[in-house]
C-alpha angles and dihedrals in degrees: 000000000000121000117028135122110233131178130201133209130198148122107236121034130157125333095002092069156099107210160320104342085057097053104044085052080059092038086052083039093057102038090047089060097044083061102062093269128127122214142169131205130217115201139177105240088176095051079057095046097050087047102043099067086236094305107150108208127207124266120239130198128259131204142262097275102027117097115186118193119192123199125219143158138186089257107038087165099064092035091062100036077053093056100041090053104048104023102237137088096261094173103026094037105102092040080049104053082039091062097042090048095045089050101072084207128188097200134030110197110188109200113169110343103161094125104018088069118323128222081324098074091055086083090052115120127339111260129104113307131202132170124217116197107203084162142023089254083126102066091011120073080195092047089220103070080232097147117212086354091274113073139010129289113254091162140351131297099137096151090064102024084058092055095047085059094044101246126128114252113263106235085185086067090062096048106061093254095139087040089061100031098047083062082074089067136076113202129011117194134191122199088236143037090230093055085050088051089039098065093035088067088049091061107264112154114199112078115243128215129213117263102190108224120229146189119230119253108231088062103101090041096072129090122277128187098186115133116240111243111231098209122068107263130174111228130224116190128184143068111322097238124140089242082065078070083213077141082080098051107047104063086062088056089068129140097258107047112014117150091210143319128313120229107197110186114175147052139237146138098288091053083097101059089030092054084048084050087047097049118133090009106129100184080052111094122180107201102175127221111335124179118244098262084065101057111040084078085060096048093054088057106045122099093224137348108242105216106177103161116164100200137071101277116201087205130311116225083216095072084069094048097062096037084056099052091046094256124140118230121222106207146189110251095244144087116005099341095077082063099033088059094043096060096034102036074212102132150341137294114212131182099191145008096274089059094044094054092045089058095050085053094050094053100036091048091041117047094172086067092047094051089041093050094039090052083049087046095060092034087070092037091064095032095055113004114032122114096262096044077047092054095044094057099043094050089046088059083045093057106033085059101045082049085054095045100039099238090154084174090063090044091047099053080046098064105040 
């Protein structure tokens, strides 16, 4: 692993983000340079400012060997409608093409890059190139497949779809423009086999392999100072959105007939509504954002992870946070969780509440099943998404391509 130059692309990166795609590009950042790699990041600070209604966050430190490199202009506004509606980096393009030339990189890994350059910024420099789709930004101008922003996309009706979310409509989507520029890259890779099917059937070309997620592995090693709950509780982590679908979950978590108590860790722009749907129920606990050392202690000790997304997920990190702390997962039957439950046993499907209330029944009133399904759950964490089975498969990709394309530097620095 040791010895190459990587750079990696994408809008949003620590601590100018919203979520989970964000932090896994810092978590890959941070595992290539602990082995022996070094690596720089180029990121979008005006796509951040135009998002954050004007919330600073605070600054954290990188490591010897990471370089992050965070572009911003006097008019971040108009830089990023520029780029969403061309398709290029008009503004950041040639700091950009400076960084990527001066770099002498080995690698070039594209995350989401929908406003640090578009489809524009695939033909940039002349390394190994790999894609990685942590949405469905390539076949979706609303990167969810949320149609209308109020139910999931089963066909196209992007023009419209576009203005119900208050966006303006892409022309470059109409031109051909991803079809040219995604020739520039060499691999292109999806979390989960359904998001790879998933933007197949929405007309994407070029065939994606599965890149399997991960969770570093010194993450349960550091120090946490949450405090252990003593009543049984269920546990719901992730950005409190009404695509989550928690909406779902809390009513059953009533007074009167609560299974258990509700764990809620995380913020977004439906808490609001969600707090107001919550009121008066006292086995219902809002903990607000937490980072991940935090919440690791509360997985452990959960009886299940409630995951009742409503949309078409690409493939939640926390999955792997509660299969490595031994925890089962209860999930909606939709996007990659039908096929996340099938290879681990670890969890339940449900359709509906019913269902979901069943399988809370099942696993608080059978611990033997929730200690069977929680060691399953770890086994396939470490068989297919641990750091090292991560590592493997991404190094594979690095070295399949450089063979393809005779860098026998590349090859070379591989196998020392």
């Amino acid at each position: 692993m040791a010895g190459l130059r990587f750079v990696m692309i994408t809008t949003f990166y620590p601590p100018y983000h919203f979520g989970g795609d964000a932090n896994y590009v810092r978590q890959l950042c941070h595992t290539l340079v602990d082995n022996g790699n070094e690596v720089e990041v180029i990121h979008d600070i005006d796509a951040y400012k135009i998002l954050s209604n004007g919330v600073t966050p605070e600054l954290i430190d990188e490591p010897e060997g990471l370089t992050v490199h965070g572009l911003q202009s006097k008019h971040p506004g108009l830089s990023c409608f520029l780029t969403q509606q061309t398709g290029f980096p008009i503004v950041h393009g040639r700091e950009i093409r400076k960084i990527i030339s001066n770099g002498n990189f080995d690698v070039i890994h594209f995350h989401n890059i929908s406003l640090v350059g578009g489809p524009g910024i695939l033909a940039y420099g002349h390394a190994i190139k790999i894609y990685t789709a942590h949405e469905h930004w390539l076949v979706c101008p609303n990167h969810v497949l949320w149609r209308h922003n109020k139910e999931v996309c089963d066909g196209r009706e992007c023009l419209k779809c576009s203005l119900n979310f208050k966006r303006p409509p892409q022309l470059w989507r109409k031109l051909g423009l991803l079809k040219r520029k995604m020739k520039h890259v060499d691999a292109l890779c999806s979390p989960s086999d359904f998001s790879a099917k998933k933007h197949k059937e929405f007309g994407l070309v070029r065939e994606m392999e599965v890149l399997p997620s991960y969770i570093p592995d010194n993450l349960l090693t550091r120090k946490s100072d949450t405090i252990v709950r003593q009543k049984p509780y269920f546990l719901f982590v992730g950005r409190l959105e009404i695509i989550k679908g928690l909406q779902d979950v809390i009513p059953l978590f009533n007074n009167e007939s609560a299974p258990a108590e509700l764990v809620i860790v995380g913020s977004g722009v439906y808490e609001k509504e969600l707090r107001k749907l919550a009121d008066g129920y006292t086995h219902v606990h809002f903990l607000g954002w937490l980072p991940p050392t935090e919440i690791i202690p509360l997985y452990s000790n959960a009886i299940a992870a409630i995951m009742p997304s409503i949309c078409y997920e690409v493939f939640p990190l926390v999955v792997l946070e509660a299969f490595r702390t031994k925890t089962p997962i209860i999930a909606r039957d939709l996007g990659p969780f039908p096929e996340i439950v099938a290879y681990s046993k670890a969890g339940f499907i449900f359709n509906n509440t019913s269902q979901l209330r069943e399988a809370m029944h099942q696993l608080i009133n059978n611990q033997s099943l929730r200690d069977t399904m929680g060691v399953a759950g770890r086994k396939a964490y470490e068989d297919r998404w641990s750091q090292e089975a991560s590592m493997q498969a991404y190094f594979s990709i690095i070295k399949r391509v450089a063979i393809k394309n005779n860098n026998k530097s590349i090859i070379k620095k591989l196998d020392s």
